[in-house]
ROFI-891496 format. One record per residue (C-alpha): residue number from 1; x, y, z. Coordinates in Angstrom, 1 decimal, always signed. Layout:
<rs>
R  pos      c1      c2      c3
R  NUM       X       Y       Z
...
</rs>
This chain:
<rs>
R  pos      c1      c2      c3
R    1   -12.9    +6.6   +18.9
R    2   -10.2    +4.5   +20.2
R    3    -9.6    +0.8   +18.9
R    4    -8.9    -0.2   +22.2
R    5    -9.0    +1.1   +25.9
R    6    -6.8    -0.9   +27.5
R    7    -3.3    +0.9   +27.8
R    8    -1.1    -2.7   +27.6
R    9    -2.6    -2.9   +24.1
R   10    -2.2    -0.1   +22.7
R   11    +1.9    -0.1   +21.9
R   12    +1.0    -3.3   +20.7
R   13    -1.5    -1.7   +18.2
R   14    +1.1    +1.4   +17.5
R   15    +3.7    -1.5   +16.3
R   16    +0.9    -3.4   +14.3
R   17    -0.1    -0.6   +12.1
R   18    +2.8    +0.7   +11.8
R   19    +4.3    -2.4   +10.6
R   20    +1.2    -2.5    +8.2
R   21    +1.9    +1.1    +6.9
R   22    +5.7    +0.8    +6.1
R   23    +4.7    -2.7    +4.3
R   24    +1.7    -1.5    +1.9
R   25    +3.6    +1.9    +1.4
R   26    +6.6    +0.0    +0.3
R   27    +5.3    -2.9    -1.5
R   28    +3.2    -0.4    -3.6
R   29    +6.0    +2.0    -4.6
R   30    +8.0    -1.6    -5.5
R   31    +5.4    -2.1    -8.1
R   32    +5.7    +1.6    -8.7
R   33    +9.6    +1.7    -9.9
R   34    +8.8    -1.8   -11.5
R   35    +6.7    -0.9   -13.8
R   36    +7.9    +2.4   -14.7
R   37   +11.5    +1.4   -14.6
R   38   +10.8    -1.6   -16.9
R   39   +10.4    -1.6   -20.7
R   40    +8.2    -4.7   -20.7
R   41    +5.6    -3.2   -18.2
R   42    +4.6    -0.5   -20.3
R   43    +1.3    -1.5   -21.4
R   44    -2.1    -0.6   -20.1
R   45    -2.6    -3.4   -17.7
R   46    +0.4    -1.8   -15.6
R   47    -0.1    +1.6   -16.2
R   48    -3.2    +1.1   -14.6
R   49    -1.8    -1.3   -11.8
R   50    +0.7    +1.8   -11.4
R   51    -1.8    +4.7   -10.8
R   52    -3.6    +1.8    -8.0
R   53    -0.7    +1.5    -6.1
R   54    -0.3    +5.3    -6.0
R   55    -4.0    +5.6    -4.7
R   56    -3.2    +3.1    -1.9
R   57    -0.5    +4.6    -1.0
R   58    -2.9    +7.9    -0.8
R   59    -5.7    +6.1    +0.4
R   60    -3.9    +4.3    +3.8
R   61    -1.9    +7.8    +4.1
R   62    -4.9    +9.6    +4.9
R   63    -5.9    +7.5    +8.1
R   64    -2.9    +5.3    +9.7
R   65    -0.3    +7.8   +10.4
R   66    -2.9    +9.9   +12.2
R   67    -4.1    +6.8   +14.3
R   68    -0.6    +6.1   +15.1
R   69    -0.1    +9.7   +15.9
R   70    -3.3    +9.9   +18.8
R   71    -2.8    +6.4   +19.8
R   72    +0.8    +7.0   +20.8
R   73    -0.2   +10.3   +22.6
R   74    -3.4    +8.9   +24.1
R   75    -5.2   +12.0   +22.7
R   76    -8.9   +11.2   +19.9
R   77    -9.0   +15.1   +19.3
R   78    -9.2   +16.4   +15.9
R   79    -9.7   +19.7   +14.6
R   80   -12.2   +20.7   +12.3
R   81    -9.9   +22.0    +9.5
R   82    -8.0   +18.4    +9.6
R   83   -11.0   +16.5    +9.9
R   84   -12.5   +18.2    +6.4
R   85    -9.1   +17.3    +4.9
R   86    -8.9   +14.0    +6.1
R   87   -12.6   +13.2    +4.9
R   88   -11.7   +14.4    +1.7
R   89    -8.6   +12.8    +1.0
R   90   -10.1    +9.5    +1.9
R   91   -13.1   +10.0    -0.2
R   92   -10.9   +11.4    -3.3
R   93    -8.3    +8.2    -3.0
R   94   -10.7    +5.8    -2.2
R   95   -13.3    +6.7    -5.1
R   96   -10.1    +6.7    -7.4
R   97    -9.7    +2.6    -6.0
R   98   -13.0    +2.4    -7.1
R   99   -12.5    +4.0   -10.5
R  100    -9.6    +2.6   -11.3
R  101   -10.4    -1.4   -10.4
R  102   -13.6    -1.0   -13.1
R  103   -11.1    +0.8   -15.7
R  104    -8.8    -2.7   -15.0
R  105   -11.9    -4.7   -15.5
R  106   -12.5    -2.8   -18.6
R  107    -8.9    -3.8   -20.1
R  108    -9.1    -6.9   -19.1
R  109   -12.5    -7.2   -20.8
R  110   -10.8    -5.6   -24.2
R  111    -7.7    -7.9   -23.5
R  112    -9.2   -11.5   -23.5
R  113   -12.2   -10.5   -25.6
R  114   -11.3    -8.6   -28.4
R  115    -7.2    -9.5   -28.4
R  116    -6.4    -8.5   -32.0
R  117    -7.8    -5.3   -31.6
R  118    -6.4    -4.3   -28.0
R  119    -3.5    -2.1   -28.7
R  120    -5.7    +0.0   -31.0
R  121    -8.6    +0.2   -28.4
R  122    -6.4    +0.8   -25.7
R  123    -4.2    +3.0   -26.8
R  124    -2.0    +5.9   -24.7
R  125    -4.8    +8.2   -25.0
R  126    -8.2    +6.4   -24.3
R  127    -5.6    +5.6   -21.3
R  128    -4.8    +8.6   -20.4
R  129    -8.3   +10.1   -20.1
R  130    -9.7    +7.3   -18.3
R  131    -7.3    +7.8   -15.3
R  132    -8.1   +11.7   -15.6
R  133   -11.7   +10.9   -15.7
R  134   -11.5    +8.5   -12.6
R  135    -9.8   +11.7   -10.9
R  136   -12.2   +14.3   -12.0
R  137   -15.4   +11.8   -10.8
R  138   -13.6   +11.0    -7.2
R  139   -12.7   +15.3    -6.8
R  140   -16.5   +15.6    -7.5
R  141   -17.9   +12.6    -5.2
R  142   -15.1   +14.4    -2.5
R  143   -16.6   +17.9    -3.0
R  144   -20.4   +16.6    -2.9
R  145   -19.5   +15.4    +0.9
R  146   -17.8   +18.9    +1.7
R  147   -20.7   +20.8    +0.6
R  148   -22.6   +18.7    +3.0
R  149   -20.6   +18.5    +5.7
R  150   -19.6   +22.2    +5.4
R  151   -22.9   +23.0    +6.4
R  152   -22.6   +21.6   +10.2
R  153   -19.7   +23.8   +11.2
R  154   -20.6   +23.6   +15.2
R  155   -17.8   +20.1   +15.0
R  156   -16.5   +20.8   +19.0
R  157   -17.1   +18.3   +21.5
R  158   -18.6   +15.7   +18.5
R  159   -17.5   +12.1   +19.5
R  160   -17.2   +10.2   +15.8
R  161   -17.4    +6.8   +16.3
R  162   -14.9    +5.5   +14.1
R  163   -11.1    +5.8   +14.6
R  164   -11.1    +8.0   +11.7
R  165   -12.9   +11.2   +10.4
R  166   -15.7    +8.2    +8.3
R  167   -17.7   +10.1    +5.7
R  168   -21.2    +8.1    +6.6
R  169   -20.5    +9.6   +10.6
R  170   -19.8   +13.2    +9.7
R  171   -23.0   +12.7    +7.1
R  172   -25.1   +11.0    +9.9
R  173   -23.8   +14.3   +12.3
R  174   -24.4   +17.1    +9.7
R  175   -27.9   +16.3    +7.9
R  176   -30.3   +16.7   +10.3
R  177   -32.8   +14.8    +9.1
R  178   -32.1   +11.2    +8.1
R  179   -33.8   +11.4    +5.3
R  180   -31.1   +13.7    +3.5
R  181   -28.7   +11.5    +4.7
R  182   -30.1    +8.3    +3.7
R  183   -30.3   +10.4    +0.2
R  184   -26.5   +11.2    +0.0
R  185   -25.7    +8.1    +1.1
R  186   -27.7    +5.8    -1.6
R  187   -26.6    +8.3    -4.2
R  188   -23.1    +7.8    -3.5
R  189   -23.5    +4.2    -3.3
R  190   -25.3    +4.0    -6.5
R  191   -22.2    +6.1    -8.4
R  192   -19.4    +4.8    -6.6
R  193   -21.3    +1.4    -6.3
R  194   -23.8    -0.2    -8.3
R  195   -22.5    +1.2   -11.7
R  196   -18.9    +0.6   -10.9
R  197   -19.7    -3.0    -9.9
R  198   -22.1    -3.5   -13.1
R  199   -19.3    -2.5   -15.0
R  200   -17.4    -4.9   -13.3
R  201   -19.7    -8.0   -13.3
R  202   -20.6    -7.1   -16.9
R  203   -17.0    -7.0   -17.8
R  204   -16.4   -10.3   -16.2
R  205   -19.7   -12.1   -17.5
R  206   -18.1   -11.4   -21.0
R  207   -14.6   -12.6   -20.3
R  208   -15.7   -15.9   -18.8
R  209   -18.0   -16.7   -21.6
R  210   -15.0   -16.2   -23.9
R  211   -12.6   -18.3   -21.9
R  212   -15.6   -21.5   -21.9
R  213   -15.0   -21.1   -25.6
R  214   -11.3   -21.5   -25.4
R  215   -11.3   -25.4   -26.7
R  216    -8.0   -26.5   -24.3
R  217    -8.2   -26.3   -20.8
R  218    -4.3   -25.3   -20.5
R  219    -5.6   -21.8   -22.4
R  220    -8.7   -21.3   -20.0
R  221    -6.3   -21.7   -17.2
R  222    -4.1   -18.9   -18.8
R  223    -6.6   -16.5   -20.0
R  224    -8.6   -16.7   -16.7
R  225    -5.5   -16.4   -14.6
R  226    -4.7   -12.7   -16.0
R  227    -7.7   -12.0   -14.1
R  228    -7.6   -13.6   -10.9
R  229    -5.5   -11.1    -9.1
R  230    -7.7    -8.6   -10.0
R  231   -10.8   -10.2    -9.1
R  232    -9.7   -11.1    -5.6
R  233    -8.9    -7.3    -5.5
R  234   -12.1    -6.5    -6.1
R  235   -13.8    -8.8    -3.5
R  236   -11.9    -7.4    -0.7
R  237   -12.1    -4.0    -1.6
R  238   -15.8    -3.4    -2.5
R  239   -17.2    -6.0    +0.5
R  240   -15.7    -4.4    +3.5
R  241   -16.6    -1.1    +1.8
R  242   -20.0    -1.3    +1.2
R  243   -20.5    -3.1    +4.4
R  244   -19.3    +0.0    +6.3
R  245   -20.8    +2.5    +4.3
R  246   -24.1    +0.5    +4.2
R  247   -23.8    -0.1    +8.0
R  248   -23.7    +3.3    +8.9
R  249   -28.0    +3.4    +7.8
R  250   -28.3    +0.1    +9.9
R  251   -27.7    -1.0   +13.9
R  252   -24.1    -1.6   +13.7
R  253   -22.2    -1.7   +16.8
R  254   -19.2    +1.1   +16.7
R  255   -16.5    -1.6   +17.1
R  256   -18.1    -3.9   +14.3
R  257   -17.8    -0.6   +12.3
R  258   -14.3    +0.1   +13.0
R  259   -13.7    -3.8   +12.4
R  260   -14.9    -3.7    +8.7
R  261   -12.8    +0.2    +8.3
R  262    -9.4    -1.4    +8.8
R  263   -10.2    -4.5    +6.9
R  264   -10.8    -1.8    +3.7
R  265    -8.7    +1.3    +5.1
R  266    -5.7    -1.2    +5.8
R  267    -5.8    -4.3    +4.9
R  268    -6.9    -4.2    +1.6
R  269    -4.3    -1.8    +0.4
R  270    -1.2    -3.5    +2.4
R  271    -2.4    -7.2    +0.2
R  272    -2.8    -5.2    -3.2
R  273    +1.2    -5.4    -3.5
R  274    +0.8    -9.2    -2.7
R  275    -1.8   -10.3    -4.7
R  276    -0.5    -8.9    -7.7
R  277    +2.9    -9.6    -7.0
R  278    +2.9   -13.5    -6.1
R  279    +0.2   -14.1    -8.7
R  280    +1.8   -12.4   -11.8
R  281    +5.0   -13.5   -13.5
R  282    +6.0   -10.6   -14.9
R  283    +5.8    -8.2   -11.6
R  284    +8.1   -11.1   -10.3
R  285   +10.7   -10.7   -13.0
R  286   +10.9    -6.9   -12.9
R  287   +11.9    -7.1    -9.3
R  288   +14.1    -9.5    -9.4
R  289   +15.7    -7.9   -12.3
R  290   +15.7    -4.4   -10.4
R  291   +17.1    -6.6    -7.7
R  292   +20.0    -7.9   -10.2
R  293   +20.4    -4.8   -11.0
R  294   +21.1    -2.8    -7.9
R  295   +23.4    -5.2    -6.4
R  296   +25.2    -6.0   -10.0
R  297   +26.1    -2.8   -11.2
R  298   +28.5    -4.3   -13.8
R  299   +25.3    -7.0   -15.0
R  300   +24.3    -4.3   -17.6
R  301   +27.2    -4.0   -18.8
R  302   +28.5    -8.0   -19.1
R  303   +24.6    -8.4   -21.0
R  304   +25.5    -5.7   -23.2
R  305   +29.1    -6.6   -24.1
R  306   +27.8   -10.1   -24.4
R  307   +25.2    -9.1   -26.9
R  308   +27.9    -7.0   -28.8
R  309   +30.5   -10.2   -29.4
R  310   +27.1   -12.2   -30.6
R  311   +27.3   -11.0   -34.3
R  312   +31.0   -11.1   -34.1
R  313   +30.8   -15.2   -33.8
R  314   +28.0   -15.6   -35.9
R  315   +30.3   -13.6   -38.8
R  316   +33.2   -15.9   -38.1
</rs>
């Protein structure tokens, strides 16, 4: 389904997304160099924030350029082959989203609530297999649509009403009773859902009853502002998501449908980069100091050489 019929809008529309690809792809591989090319980002927190931005960068990869693609043309075919594909990229780099936003909560919940502990709890390898684990549940929530999907292979001629190849439409077109759909549906919601968001909401209910302990409100402000980004993550991505997949078992207009898919297919990932950005100091100072960096090649060396005379005048 188109986003719009009316030609004059459309090369507006091509320009828009566009515009909204080359920003979220960029912004996220900004945070990508950051924190791998600086020594002070190396901690869990960013590792994590790391293997997000790569998602997002997945996850808007799988839908945009393919938009921009048929809008430009004026063609809404797909084939069947490239449909599967897309479905399951989306699925596989969206449950990863998912995955990885309750794994933050988690470290988060470890950071402000158990602090002494923290770089014993969450150390390199509990790291490491959490991020593998978030993988190996969103390949097997990606696979679980396939097999269902797979089984509806007469795909020519099927209008999807979305601007995309949408999971809960090729469900809704392939079970052909609505029972098994409503099934799949609920099931998925409840994994990628309900659990993930307990985990979430249980996380959070233990941070904020250890910040009302925190006697001054100067260190409530800072211990609750280590979260905020993250939370506001959260809220975007999981309400426009669930709403869409939820809609698809309710009398949603196609439009309203499509509405709430770029709100969670594009939006969402394009502010990631923001939000965490503008709202934490140290993503600031690694940019600017990659910034510094690549147009001062000679700043390394000055620091260094300064650092080297240091002990020098302290001697004398």
């Amino acid at each position: 389904m188109e986003l719009t019929e009316d030609p004059e809008l459309q090369p507006v529309l091509v320009g828009l997304f566009l515009s909204m690809y080359l920003v979220t792809v960029l912004g996220n591989l900004l945070i990508i160099l950051a924190v791998s090319s600086d020594a002070h980002l190396h901690t869990p927190m960013y590792f994590f924030l790391a293997n997000l931005s790569l998602a997002d960068i997945c996850f808007i990869s799988t839908t945009v350029p393919k938009l921009i693609m048929n809008t430009q043309s004026h063609s809404r075919f797909i084939s069947y082959v490239d449909c599967l594909m897309q479905m399951s990229l989306f699925i596989l780099s969206g449950c990863m989203d998912d995955m990885l936003l309750t794994v933050m909560a988690y470290d988060r919940f470890v950071a402000i609530c158990h602090p002494l502990n923290y770089s014993v709890i969450m150390n390199s390898h509990l790291c490491g297999f959490l991020v593998f684990m978030s993988f190996l549940i969103s390949l097997f929530n990606s696979q679980l649509h396939n097999l269902i999907v797979l089984n509806f292979r007469y795909f020519k001629d099927v209008e999807i009403a979305n601007f995309f190849c949408d999971p809960s439409q090729l469900l809704n077109l392939a079970c052909s009773d609505t029972l098994t759909n409503n099934i799949v549906m609920y099931f998925v919601v409840t994994l990628s859902g309900f659990l993930l968001i307990s985990g979430i909401l249980f996380s959070y209910y233990k941070i904020v009853s250890s910040i009302l302990k925190i006697p001054s409100s100067g260190g409530r402000y800072k211990a609750f502002s280590t979260c905020g980004s993250h939370l506001a993550v959260v809220c975007l991505f999981y309400g426009t998501g669930l709403a869409v997949y939820l809609g698809s078992t309710v009398s949603l207009s196609p439009r309203t449908s499509a509405v709430f898919s770029v709100m969670y297919t594009v939006v969402s990932p394009m502010l990631n980069p923001f939000i965490y950005s503008l709202r934490n100091r140290d993503i600031k100072t690694a940019l600017r100091r990659m910034h510094s960096n690549a147009y001062n090649p000679r700043a390394r060396g000055i620091c260094f050489q300064g650092r080297l005379d240091l002990p020098a005048k302290l001697n004398l």
